[in-house]
Residue frames as a rotation matrix with the C-alpha (Angstrom) as fourth column:
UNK 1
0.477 -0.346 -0.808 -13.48
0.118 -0.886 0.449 -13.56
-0.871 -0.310 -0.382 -10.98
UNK 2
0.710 -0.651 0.269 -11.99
-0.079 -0.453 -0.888 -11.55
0.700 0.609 -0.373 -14.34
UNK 3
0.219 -0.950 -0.223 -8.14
0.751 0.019 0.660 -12.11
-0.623 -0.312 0.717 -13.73
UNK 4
0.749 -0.659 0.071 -6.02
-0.238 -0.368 -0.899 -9.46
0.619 0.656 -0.432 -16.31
UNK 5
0.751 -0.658 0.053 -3.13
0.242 0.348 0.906 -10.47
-0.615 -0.667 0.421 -16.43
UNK 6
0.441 -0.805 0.398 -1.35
0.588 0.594 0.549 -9.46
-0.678 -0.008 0.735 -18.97
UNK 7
0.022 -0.191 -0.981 0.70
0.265 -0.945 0.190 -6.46
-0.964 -0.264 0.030 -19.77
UNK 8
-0.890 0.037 0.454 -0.88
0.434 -0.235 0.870 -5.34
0.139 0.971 0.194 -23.24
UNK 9
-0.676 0.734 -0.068 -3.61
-0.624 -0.619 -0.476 -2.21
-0.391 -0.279 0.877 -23.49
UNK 10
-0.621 0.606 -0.497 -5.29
-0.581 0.071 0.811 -4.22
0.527 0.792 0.308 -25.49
UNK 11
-0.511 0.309 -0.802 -6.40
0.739 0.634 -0.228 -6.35
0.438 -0.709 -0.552 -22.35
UNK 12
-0.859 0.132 -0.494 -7.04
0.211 -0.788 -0.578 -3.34
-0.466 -0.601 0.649 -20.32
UNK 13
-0.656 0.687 -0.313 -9.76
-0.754 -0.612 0.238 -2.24
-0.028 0.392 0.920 -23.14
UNK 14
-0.594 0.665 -0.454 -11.24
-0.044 0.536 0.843 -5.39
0.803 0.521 -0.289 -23.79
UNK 15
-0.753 0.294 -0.588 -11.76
0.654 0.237 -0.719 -5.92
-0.072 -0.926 -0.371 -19.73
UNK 16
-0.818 0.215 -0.534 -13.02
0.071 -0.883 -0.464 -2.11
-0.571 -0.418 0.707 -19.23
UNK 17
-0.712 0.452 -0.537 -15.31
-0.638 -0.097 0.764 -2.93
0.294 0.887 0.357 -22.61
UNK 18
-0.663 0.229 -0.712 -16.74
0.143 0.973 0.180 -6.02
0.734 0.018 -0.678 -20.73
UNK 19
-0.305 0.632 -0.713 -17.83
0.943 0.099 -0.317 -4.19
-0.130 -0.769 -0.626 -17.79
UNK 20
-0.706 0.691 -0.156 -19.90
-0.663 -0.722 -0.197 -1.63
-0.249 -0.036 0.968 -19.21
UNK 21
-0.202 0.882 -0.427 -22.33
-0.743 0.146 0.653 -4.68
0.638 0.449 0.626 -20.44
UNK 22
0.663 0.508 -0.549 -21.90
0.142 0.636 0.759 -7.26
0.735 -0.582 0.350 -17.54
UNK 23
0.279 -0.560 0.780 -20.36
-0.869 -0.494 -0.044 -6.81
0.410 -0.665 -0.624 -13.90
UNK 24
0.509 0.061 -0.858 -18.79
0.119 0.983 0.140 -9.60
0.852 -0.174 0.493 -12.53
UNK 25
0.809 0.310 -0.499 -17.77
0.485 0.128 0.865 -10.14
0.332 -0.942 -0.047 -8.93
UNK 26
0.608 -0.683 -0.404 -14.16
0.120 -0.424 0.898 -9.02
-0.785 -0.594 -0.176 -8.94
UNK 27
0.738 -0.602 0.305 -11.35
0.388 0.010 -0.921 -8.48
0.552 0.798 0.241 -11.11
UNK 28
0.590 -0.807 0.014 -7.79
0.507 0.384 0.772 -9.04
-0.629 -0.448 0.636 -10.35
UNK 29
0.982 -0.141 0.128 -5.46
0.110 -0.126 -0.986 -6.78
0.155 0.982 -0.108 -11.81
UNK 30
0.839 -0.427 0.337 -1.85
-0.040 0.569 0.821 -7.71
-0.542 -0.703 0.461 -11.79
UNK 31
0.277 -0.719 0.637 1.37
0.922 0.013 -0.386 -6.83
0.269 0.695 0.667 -13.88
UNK 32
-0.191 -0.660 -0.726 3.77
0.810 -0.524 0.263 -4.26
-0.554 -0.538 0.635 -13.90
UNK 33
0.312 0.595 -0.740 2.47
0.332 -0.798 -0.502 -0.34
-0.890 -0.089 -0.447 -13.67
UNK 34
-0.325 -0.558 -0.763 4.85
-0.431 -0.631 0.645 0.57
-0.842 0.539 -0.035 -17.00
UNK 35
-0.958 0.241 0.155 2.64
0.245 0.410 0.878 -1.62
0.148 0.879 -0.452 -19.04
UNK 36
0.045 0.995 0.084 -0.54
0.873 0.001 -0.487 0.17
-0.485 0.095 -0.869 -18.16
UNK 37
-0.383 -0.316 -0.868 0.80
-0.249 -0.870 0.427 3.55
-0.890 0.379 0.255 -19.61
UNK 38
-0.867 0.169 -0.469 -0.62
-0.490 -0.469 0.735 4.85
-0.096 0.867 0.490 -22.41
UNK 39
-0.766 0.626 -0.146 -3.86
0.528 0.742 0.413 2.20
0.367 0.239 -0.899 -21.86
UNK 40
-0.124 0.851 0.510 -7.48
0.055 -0.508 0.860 3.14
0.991 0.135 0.016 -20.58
UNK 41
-0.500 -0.149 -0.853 -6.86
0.622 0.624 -0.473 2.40
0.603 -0.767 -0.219 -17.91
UNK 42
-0.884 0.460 -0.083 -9.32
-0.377 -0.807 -0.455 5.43
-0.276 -0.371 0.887 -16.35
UNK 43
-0.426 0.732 -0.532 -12.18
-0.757 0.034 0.653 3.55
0.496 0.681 0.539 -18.08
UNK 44
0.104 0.359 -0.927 -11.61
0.218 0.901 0.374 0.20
0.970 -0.241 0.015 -16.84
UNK 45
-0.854 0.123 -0.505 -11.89
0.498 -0.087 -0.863 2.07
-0.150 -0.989 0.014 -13.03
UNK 46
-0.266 0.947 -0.181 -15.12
-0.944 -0.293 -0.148 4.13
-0.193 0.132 0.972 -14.22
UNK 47
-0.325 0.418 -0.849 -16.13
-0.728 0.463 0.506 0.94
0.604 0.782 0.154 -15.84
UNK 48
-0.286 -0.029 -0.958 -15.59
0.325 0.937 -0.125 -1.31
0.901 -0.347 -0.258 -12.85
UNK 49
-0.384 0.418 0.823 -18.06
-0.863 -0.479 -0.160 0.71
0.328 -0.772 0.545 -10.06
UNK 50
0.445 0.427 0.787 -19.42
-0.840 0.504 0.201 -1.56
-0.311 -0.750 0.583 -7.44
UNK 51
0.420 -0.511 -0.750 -16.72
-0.363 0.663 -0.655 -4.15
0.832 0.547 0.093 -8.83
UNK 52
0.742 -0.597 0.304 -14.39
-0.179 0.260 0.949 -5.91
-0.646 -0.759 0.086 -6.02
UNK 53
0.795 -0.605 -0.037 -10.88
-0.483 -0.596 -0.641 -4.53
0.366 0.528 -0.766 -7.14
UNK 54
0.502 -0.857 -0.114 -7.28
0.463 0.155 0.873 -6.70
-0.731 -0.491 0.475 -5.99
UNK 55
0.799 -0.600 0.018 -4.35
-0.352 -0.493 -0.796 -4.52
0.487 0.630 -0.605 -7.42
UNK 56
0.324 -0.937 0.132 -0.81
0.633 0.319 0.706 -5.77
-0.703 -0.145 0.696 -7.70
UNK 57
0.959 -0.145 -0.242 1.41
-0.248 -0.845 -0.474 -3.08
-0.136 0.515 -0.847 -8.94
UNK 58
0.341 -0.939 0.045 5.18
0.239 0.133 0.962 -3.44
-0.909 -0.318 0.270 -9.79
UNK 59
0.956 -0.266 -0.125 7.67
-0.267 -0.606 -0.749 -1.49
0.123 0.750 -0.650 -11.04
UNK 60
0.455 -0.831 -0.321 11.58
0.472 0.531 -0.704 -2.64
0.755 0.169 0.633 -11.66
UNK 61
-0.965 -0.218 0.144 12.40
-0.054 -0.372 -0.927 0.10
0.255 -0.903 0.347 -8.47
UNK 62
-0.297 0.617 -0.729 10.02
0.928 0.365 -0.069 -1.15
0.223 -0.697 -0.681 -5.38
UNK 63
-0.277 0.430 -0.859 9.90
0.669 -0.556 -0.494 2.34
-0.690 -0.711 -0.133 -4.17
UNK 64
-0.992 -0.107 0.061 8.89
0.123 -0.806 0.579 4.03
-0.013 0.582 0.813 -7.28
UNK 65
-0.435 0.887 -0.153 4.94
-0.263 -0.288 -0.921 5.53
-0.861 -0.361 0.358 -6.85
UNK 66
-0.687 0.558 0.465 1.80
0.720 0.605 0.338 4.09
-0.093 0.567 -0.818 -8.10
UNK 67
-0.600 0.282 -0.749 0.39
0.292 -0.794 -0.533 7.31
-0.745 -0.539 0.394 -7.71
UNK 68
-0.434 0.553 -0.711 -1.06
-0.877 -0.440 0.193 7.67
-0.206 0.708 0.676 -11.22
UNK 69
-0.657 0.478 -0.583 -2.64
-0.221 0.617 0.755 4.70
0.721 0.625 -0.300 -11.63
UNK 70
-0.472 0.630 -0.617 -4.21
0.881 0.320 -0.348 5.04
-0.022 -0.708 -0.706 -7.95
UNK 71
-0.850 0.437 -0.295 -5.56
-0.322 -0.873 -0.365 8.76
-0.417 -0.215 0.883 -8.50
UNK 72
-0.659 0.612 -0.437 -8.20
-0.574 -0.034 0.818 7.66
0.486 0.790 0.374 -10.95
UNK 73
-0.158 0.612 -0.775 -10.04
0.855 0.477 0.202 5.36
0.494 -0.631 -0.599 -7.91
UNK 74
-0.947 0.236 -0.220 -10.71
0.139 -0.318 -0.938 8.06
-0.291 -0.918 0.268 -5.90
UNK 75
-0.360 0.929 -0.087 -14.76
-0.186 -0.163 -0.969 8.04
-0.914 -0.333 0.232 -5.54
UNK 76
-0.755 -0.150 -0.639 -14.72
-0.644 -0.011 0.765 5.99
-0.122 0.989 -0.088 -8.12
UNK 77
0.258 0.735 0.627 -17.15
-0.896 0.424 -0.129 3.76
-0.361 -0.529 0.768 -6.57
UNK 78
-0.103 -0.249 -0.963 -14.92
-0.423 0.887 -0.184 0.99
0.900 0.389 -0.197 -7.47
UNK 79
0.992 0.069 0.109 -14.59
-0.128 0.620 0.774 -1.85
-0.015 -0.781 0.624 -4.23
UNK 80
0.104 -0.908 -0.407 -11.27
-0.717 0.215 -0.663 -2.06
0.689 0.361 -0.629 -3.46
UNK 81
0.986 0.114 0.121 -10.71
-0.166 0.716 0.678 -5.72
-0.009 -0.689 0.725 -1.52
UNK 82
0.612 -0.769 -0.185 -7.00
0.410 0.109 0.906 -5.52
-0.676 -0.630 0.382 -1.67
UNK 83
0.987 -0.063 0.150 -3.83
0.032 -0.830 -0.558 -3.58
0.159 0.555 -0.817 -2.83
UNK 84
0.701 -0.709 -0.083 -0.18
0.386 0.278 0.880 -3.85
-0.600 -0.648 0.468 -3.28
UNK 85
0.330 -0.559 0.761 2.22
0.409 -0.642 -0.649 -1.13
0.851 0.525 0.017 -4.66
UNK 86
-0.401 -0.590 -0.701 3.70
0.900 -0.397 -0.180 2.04
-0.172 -0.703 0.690 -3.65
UNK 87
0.638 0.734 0.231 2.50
0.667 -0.678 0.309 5.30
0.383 -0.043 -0.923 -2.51
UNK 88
-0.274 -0.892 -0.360 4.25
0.956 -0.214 -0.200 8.26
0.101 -0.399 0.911 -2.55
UNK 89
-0.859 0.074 0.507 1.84
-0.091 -0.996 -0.009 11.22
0.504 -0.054 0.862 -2.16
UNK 90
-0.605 0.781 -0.156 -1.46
-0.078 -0.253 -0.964 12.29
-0.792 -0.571 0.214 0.40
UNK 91
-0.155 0.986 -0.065 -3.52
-0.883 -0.168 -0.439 12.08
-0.444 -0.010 0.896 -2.24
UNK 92
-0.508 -0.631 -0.586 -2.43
-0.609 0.744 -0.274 8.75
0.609 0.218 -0.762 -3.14
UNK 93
-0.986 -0.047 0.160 -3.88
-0.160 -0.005 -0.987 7.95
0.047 -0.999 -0.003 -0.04
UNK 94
-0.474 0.810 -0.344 -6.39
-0.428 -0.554 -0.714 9.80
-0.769 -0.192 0.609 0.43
UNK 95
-0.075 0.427 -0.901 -7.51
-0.985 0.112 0.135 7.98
0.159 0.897 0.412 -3.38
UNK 96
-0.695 -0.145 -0.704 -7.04
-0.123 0.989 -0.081 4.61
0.708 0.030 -0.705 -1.67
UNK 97
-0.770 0.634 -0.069 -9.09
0.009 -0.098 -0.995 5.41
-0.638 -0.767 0.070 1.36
UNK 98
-0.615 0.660 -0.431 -11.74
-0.691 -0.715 -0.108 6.53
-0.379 0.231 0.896 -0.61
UNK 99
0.398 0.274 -0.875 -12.63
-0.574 0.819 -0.004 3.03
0.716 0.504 0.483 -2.13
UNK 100
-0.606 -0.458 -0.651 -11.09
-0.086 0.850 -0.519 0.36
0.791 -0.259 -0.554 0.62
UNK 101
0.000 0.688 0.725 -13.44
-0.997 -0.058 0.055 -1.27
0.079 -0.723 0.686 3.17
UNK 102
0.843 0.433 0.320 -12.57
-0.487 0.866 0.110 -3.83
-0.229 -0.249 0.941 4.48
UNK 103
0.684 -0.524 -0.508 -9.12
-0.547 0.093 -0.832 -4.05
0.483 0.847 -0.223 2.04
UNK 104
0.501 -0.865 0.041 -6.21
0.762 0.463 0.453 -6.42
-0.411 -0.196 0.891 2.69
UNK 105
0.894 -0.423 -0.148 -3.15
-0.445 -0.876 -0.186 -3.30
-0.051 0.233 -0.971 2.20
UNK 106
0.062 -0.985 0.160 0.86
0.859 0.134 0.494 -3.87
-0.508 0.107 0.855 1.10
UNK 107
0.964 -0.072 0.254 2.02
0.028 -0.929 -0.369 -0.10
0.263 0.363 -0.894 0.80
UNK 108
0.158 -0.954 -0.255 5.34
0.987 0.158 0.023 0.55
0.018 -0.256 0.967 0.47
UNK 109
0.799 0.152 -0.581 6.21
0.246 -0.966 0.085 4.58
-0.548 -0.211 -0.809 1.52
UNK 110
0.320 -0.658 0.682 8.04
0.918 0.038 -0.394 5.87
0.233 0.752 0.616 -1.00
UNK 111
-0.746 -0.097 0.659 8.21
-0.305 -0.829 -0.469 9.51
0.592 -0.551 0.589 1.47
UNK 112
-0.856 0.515 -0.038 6.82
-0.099 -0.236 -0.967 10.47
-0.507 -0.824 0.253 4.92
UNK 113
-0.333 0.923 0.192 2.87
-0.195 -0.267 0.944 10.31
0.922 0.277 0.269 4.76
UNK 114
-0.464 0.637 0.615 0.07
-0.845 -0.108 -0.525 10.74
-0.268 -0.763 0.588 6.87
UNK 115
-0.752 0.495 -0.435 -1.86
-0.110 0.556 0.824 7.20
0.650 0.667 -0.364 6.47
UNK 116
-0.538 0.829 -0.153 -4.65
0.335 0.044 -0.941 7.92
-0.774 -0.558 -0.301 9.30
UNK 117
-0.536 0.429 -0.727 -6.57
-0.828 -0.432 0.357 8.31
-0.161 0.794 0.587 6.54
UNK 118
-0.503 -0.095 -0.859 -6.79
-0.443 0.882 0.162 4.57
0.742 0.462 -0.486 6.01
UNK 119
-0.855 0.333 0.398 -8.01
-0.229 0.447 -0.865 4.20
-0.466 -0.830 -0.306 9.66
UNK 120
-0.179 0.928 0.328 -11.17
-0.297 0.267 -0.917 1.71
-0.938 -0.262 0.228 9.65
UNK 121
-0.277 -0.154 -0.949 -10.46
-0.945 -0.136 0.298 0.78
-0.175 0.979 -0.108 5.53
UNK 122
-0.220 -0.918 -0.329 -8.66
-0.861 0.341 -0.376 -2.14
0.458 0.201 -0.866 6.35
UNK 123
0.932 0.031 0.361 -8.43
-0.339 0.425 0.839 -5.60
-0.127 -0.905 0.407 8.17
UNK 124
0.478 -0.860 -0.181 -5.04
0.850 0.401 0.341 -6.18
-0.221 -0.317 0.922 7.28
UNK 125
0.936 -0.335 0.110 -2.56
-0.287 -0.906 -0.310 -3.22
0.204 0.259 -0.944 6.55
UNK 126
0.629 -0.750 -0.205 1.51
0.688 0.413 0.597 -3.69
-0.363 -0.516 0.776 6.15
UNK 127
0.928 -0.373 -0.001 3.59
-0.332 -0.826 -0.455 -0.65
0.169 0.423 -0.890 5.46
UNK 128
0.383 -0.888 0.254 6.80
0.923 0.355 -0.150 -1.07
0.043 0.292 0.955 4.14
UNK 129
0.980 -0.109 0.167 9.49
-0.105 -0.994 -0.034 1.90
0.169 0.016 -0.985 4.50
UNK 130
0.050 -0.998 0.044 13.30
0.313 -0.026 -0.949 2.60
0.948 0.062 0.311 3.96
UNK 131
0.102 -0.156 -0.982 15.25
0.983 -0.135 0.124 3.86
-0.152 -0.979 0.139 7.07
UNK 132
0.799 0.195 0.568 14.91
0.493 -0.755 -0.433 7.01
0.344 0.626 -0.700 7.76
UNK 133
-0.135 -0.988 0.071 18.11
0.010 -0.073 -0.997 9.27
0.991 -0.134 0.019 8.39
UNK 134
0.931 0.084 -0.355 19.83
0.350 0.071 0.934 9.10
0.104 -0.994 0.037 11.38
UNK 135
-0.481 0.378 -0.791 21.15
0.646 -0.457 -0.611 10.99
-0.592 -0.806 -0.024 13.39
UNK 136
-0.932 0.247 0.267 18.41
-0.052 -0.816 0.575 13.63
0.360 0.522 0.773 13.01
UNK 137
-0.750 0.539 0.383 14.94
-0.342 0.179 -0.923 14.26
-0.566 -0.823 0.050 14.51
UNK 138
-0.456 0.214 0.864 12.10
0.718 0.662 0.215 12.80
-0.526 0.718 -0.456 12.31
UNK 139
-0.614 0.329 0.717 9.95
0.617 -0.367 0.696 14.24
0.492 0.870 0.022 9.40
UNK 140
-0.660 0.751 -0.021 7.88
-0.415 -0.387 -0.823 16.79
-0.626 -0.535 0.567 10.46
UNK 141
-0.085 0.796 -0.600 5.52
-0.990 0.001 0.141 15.84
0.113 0.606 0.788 7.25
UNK 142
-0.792 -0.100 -0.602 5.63
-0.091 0.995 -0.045 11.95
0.604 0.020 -0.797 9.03
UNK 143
0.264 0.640 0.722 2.55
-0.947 0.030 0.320 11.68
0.183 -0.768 0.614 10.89
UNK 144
-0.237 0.338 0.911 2.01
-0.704 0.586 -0.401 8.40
-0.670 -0.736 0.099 13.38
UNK 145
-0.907 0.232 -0.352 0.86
0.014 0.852 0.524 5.03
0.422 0.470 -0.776 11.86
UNK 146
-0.010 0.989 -0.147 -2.41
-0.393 0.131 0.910 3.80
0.920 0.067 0.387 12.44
UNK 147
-0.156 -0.005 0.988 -2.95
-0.899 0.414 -0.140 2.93
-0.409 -0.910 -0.069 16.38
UNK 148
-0.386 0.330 -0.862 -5.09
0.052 0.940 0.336 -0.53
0.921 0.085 -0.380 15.13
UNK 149
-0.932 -0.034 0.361 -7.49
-0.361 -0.024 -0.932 0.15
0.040 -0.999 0.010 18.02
UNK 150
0.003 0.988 -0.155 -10.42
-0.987 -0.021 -0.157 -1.31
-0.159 0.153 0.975 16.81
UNK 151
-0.340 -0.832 0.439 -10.84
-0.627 0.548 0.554 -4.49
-0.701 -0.087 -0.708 17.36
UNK 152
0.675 0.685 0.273 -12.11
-0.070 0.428 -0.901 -5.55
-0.734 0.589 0.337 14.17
UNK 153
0.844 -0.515 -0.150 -9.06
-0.204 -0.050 -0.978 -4.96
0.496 0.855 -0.148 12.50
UNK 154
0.791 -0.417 -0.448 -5.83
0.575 0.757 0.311 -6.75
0.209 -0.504 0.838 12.68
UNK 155
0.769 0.140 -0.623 -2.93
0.461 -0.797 0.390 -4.92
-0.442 -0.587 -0.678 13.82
UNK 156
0.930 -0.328 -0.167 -0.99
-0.152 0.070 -0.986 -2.95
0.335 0.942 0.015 11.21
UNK 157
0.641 -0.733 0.227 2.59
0.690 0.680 0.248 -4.02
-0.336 -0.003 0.942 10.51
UNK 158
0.698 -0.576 -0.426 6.01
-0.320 -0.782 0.535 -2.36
-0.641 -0.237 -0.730 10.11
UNK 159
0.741 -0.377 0.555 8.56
0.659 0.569 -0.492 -3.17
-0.130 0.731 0.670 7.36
UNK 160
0.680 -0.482 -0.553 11.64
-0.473 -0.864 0.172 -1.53
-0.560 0.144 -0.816 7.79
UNK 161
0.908 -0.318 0.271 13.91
0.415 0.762 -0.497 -2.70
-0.048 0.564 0.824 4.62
UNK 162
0.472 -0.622 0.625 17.40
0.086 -0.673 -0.735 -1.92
0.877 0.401 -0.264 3.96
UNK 163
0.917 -0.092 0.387 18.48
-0.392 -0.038 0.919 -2.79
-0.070 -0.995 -0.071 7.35
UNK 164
0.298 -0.755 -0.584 22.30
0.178 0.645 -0.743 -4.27
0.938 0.118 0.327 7.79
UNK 165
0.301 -0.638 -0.709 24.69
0.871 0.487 -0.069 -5.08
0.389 -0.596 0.702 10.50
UNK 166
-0.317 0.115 -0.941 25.17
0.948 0.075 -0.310 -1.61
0.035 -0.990 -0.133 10.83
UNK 167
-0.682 0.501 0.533 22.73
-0.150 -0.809 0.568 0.42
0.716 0.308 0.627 10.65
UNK 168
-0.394 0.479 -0.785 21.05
0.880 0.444 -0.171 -0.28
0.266 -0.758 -0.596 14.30
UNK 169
-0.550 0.321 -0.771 20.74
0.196 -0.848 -0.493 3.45
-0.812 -0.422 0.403 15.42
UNK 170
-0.814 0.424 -0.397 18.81
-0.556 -0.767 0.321 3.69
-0.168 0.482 0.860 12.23
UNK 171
-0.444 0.596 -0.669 16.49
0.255 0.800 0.544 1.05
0.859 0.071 -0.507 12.58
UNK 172
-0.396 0.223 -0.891 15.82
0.918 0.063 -0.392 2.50
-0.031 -0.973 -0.230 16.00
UNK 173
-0.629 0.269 -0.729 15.33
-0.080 -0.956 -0.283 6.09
-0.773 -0.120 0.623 15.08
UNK 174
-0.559 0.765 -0.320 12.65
-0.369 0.116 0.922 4.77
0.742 0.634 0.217 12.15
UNK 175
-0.057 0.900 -0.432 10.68
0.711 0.340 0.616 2.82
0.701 -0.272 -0.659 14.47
UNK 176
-0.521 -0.070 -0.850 11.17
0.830 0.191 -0.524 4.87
0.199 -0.979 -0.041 17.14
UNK 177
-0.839 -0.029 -0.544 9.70
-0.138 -0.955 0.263 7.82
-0.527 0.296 0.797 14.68
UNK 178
-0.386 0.845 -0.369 6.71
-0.357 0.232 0.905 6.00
0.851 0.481 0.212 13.46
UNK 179
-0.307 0.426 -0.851 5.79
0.772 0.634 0.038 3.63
0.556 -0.645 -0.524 16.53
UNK 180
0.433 0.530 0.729 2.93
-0.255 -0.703 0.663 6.22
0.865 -0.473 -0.169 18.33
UNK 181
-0.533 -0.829 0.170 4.20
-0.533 0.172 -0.828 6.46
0.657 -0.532 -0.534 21.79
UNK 182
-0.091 0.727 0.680 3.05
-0.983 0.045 -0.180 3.97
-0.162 -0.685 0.711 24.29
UNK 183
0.850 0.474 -0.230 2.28
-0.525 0.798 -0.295 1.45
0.044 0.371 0.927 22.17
UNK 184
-0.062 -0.778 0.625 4.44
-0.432 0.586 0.686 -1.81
-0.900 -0.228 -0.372 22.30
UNK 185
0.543 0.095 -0.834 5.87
-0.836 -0.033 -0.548 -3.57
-0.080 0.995 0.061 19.63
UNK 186
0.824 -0.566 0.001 7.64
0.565 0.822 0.074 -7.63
-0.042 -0.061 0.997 18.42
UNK 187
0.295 -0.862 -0.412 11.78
-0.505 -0.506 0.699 -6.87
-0.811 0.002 -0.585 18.79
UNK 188
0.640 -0.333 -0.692 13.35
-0.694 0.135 -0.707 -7.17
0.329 0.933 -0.145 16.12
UNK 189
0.895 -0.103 0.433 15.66
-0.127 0.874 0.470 -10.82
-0.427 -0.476 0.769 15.66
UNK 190
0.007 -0.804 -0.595 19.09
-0.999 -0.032 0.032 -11.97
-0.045 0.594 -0.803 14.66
UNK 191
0.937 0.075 0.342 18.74
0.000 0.976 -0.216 -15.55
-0.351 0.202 0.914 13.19
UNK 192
0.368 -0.740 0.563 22.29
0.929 0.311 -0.199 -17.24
-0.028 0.596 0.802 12.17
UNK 193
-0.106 -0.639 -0.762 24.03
0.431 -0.720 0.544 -13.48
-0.896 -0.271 0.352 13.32
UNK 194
-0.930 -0.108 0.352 22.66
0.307 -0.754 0.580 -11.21
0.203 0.648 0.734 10.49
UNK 195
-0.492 0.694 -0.526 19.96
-0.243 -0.689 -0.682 -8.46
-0.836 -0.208 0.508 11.47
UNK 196
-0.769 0.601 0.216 16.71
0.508 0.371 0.778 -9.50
0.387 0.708 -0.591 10.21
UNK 197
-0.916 0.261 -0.303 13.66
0.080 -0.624 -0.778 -7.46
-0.392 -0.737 0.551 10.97
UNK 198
-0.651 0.738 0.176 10.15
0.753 0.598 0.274 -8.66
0.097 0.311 -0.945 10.58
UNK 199
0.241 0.889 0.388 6.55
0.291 -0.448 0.845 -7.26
0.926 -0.091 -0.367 11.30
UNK 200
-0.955 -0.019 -0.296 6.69
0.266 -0.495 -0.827 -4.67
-0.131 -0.869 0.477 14.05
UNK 201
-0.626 -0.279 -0.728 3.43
0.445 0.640 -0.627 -4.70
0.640 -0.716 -0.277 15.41
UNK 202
-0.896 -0.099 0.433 2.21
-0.271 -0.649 -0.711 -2.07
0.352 -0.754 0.554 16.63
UNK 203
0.135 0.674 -0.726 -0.38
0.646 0.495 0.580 -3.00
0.751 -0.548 -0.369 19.69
């Protein structure tokens, strides 16, 4: 596997140069999103069709959007086998969907979204997500999570961050505003008396 690893365009071109003359199984790209700016980075995703794609994104704020460096995959015929950033618009999405099959997902919501898009993409899928206010009814522009009713895929996860001692009624009125109804979910734990809150679940 092509690793890039390191945050200089001049990597970015040489990679994106490499696979227009030989394709190799996967490439691994990894480093933080403010050092692909200004790079080809549109090339080396045209360049890397029928590639197998892992992205690791990071930016110095967790919830700031990868959104321009994930438009340029959409039907890009790139392979995406796994993905970890933030997403902070539908077509975001909609630009990950379009290329994952099969994908291992770490999305952090950076706003409400619809991610039934993603249904069938995936076999793993964890969404990360601030609380949302409380008191107040949720987002209308929040659609459901992903049931996970197929069983070919595992079932996606919840990540609510930003949680403290007290801030229970919001921790309830987030899951209780994503978690489709019906469905059952792991309670949340208090190890050593401070609110921790793991994968929720949803089954």
């Amino acid at each position: 596997m092509v690793t890039l690893w390191l945050p200089a365009g001049r990597h970015v071109a040489a990679v994106a140069a490499m696979l227009r003359h030989t394709k190799p199984i996967g490439v691994e790209v990894k480093m933080e999103a403010a050092a692909l700016m200004g790079t080809p980075w549109g090339a080396l995703v045209a360049a890397a069709r029928g590639v197998g794609v892992w992205l690791t994104f990071r930016r110095h704020e967790a919830y700031e959007p990868h959104d321009d460096l994930l438009l340029p995959l959409h039907d890009s015929g790139v392979k995406l086998w796994g993905f970890r950033g933030c997403v902070g618009t539908s077509a975001g999405v909609a630009a990950l969907a379009s290329v994952a099959n099969g994908a291992v997902l770490s999305i952090r919501m950076a706003a409400p979204l619809d991610l039934n898009a993603l249904e069938n993409t995936y076999v793993f899928l964890s969404v990360y997500t601030r609380l949302l206010p409380f008191p107040g009814p949720p987002s209308p522009a929040w659609s459901r999570p992903l049931s996970g009713d197929s069983p070919l895929h595992a079932k996606p996860g919840l990540i609510v961050e930003g949680a403290d001692e007290g801030s229970w009624e919001a921790v309830a009125h987030t899951f209780t505003s994503l978690v489709p109804p019906g469905k059952r979910c792991v309670v949340p734990r208090l190890p050593w008396g401070e609110m921790e809150f793991n994968l929720l679940h949803i089954v």
